[in-house]
C-alpha atoms as one frame of an Amber mdcrd trajectory, in Angstrom:
protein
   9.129  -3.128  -1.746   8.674  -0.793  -4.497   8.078   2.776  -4.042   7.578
   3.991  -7.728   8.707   8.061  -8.380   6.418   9.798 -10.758   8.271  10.089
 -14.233   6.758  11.950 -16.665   3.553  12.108 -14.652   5.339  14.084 -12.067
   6.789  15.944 -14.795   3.737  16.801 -16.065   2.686  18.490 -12.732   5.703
  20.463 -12.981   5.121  21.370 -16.246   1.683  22.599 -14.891   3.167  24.578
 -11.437   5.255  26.285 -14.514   2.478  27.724 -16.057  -0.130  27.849 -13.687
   1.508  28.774 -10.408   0.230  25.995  -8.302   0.021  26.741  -4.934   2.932
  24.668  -3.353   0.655  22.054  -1.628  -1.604  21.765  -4.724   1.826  20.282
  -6.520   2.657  18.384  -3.493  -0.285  16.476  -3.277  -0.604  16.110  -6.964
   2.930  14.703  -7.701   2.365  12.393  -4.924  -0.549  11.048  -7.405   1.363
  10.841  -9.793   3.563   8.779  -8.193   0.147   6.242  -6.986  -0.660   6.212
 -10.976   3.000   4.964 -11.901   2.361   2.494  -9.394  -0.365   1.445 -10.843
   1.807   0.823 -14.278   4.546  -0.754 -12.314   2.254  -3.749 -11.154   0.944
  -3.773 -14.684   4.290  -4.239 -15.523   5.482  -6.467 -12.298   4.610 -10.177
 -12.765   3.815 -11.167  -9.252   3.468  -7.843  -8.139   1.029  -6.416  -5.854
   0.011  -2.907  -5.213  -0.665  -1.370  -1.696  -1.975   1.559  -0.477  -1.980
   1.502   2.909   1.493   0.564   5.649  -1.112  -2.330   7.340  -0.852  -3.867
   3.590   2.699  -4.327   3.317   3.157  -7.073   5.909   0.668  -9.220   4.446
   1.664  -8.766   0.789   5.536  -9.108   1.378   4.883 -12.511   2.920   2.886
 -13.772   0.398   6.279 -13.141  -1.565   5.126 -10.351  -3.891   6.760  -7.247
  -5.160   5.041  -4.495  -2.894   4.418  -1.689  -5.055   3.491   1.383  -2.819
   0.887   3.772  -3.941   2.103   6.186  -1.250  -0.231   9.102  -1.640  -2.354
   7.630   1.397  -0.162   7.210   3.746   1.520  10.678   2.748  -1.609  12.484
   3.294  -2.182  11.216   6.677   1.432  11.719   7.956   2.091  15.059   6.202
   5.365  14.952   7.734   7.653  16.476   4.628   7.665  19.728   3.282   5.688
  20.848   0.395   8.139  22.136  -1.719   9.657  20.789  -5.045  12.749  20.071
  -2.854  10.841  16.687  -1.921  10.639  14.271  -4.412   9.701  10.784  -4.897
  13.463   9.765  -2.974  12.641  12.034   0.403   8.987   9.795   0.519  11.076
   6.833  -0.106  13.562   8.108   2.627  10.776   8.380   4.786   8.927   5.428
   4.521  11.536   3.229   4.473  12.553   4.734   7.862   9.368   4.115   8.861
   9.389   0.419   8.216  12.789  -0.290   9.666  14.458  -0.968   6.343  17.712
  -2.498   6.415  19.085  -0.538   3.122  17.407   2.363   0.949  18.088   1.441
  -3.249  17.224   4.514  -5.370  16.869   3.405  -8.956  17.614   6.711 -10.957
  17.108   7.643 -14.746  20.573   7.581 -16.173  20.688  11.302 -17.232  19.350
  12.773 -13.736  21.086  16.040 -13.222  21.248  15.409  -9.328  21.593  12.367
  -7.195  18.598  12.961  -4.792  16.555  15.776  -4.304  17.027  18.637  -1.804
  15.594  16.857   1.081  16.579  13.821   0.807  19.387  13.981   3.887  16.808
  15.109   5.970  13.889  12.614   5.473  16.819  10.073   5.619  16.784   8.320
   9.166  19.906   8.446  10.680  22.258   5.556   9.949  19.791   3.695   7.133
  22.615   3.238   4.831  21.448   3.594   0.979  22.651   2.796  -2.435  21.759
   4.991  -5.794  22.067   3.088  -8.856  21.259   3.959 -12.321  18.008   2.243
 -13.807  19.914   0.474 -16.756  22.077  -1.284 -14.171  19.205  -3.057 -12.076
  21.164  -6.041 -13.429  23.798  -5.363 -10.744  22.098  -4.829  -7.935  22.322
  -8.597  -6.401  26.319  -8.224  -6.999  26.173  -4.538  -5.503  23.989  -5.546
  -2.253  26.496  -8.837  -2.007  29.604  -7.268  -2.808
């Protein structure tokens, strides 16, 4: 399953907080759509892919062997478990959810020239003894040899 960060969409809202002074759940909430609007692009992108928007999807759509991509504003809003706070990113939510789920392994697929490995939260959201990998977006190719290795 695929839970897509927001890019430049997310960027965008920080842009905005910069010169607006968002109130701190105002950027929350609208980062978190901008990371349900990349999903959108990443099943565009996805052959086979399907987008969810709700946890009671996921079952269903990863055994009809799809890629889940998670629009995860939904779900976000009606937990409201994680600080609103620019210290939360797109890898605390996946931290979260994947705790959520029971995942066996956490992969956070990171631009090559981010500054810091995960954001600020990211320990915290992380449920204790998930083990996770971080690997840079231009080597996806390795992943299978990573995960096996």
């Amino acid at each position: 399953m695929v839970v897509p960060g927001g890019g430049s969409l997310a960027d965008a809202v920080r842009e905005l907080d910069g010169r607006l002074g968002l109130s701190a759940a105002a950027a929350h909430w609208m980062a978190i759509l901008a990371m349900d609007q990349f999903a959108h692009v990443l099943v565009d992108r996805i052959g086979g892919s399907r987008l969810v928007e709700d946890p009671g999807e996921i079952s269903e759509a990863l055994s009809g062997g799809n890629v889940v991509v998670l629009a995860p504003s939904r779900w976000m809003r009606a937990a409201d478990v994680l600080p609103h706070s620019w210290e939360v990113t797109s890898d605390s939510i996946a931290a979260f959810i994947a705790g959520a789920l029971g995942a066996a392994l956490l992969v956070l697929i990171k631009p090559t020239n981010s500054a810091e490995p995960v954001d600020l939260y990211f320990i915290q959201a992380l449920p204790a003894g998930l083990p996770y990998l971080i690997l840079p977006w231009n080597e996806i190719d390795d992943l299978p040899s990573r995960l096996n290795g």
